[in-house]
C-alpha positions in Angstrom: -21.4 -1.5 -13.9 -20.9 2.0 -12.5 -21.1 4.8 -15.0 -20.9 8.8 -15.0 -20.9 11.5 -17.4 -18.2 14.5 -18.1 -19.2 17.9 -17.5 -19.1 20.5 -19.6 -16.3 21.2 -17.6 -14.6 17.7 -17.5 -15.2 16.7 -14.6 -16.5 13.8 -14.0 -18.1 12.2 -10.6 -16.9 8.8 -9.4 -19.7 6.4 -8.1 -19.7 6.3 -4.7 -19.2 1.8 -4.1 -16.1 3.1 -5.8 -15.1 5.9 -3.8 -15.9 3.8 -0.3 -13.8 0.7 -1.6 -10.8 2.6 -2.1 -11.6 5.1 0.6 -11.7 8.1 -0.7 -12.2 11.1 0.4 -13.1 14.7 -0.7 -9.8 16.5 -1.8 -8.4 13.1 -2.4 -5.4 13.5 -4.9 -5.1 11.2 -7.8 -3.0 10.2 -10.4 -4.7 10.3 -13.8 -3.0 8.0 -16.5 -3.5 7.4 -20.2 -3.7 3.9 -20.6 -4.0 4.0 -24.4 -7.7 2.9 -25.1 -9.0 4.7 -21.5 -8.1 6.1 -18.2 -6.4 4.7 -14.7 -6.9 6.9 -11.8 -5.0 6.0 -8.6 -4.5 7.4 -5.3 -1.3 10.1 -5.7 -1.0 9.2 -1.7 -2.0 5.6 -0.6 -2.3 6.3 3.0 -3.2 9.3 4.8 -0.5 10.9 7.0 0.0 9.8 9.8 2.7 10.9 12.9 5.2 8.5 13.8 3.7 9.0 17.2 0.8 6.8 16.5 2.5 3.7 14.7 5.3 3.9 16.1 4.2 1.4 19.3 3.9 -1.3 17.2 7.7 -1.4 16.9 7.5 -2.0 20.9 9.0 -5.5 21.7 9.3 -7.3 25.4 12.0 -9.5 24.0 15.8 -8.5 24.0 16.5 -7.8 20.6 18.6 -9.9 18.5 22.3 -9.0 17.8 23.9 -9.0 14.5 25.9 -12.2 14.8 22.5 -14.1 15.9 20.8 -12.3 12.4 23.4 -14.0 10.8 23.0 -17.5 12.2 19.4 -17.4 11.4 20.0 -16.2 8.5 22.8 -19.3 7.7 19.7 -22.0 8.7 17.2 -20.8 6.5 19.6 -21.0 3.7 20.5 -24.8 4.8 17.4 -25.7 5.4 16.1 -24.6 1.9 18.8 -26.0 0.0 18.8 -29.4 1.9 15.4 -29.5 0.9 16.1 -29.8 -2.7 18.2 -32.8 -2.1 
């Protein structure tokens, strides 16, 4: 079990396995929460920022993409298939 203590100025210093497994940082924001019988502290951002320029070539695809009308067919299959499944 981790543990700290509070300052005399409230702060308190969070154990460093913790800090690493959620990685955080120093200036990480985060959410502090009164859960009744103790504290919940999450991160106010999940992810760091990040420009569209650097994910955005995942979204790259070699196929044609797919038209409405063939969304909807697919669409119309899975549903049969599912419910015929039940039979």
């Amino acid at each position: 079990m981790n543990t700290t203590k509070l300052s005399s100025k409230g702060q308190v210093i969070i154990p460093k396995p913790i800090r690493t497994a959620h990685r955080w940082e120093p200036g990480q924001e985060l959410e502090v929460i009164d859960t009744g019988d103790g504290v919940l502290l999450k991160s106010k951002t999940p992810f760091p920022k990040t420009p569209i320029e650097e994910v955005a070539g995942c979204l790259a695809s070699a196929e044609k993409p797919k038209t409405l009308e063939e969304m909807e067919q697919a669409i119309r299959r899975g549903v049969i298939e599912r419910f015929d499944d039940r039979g």
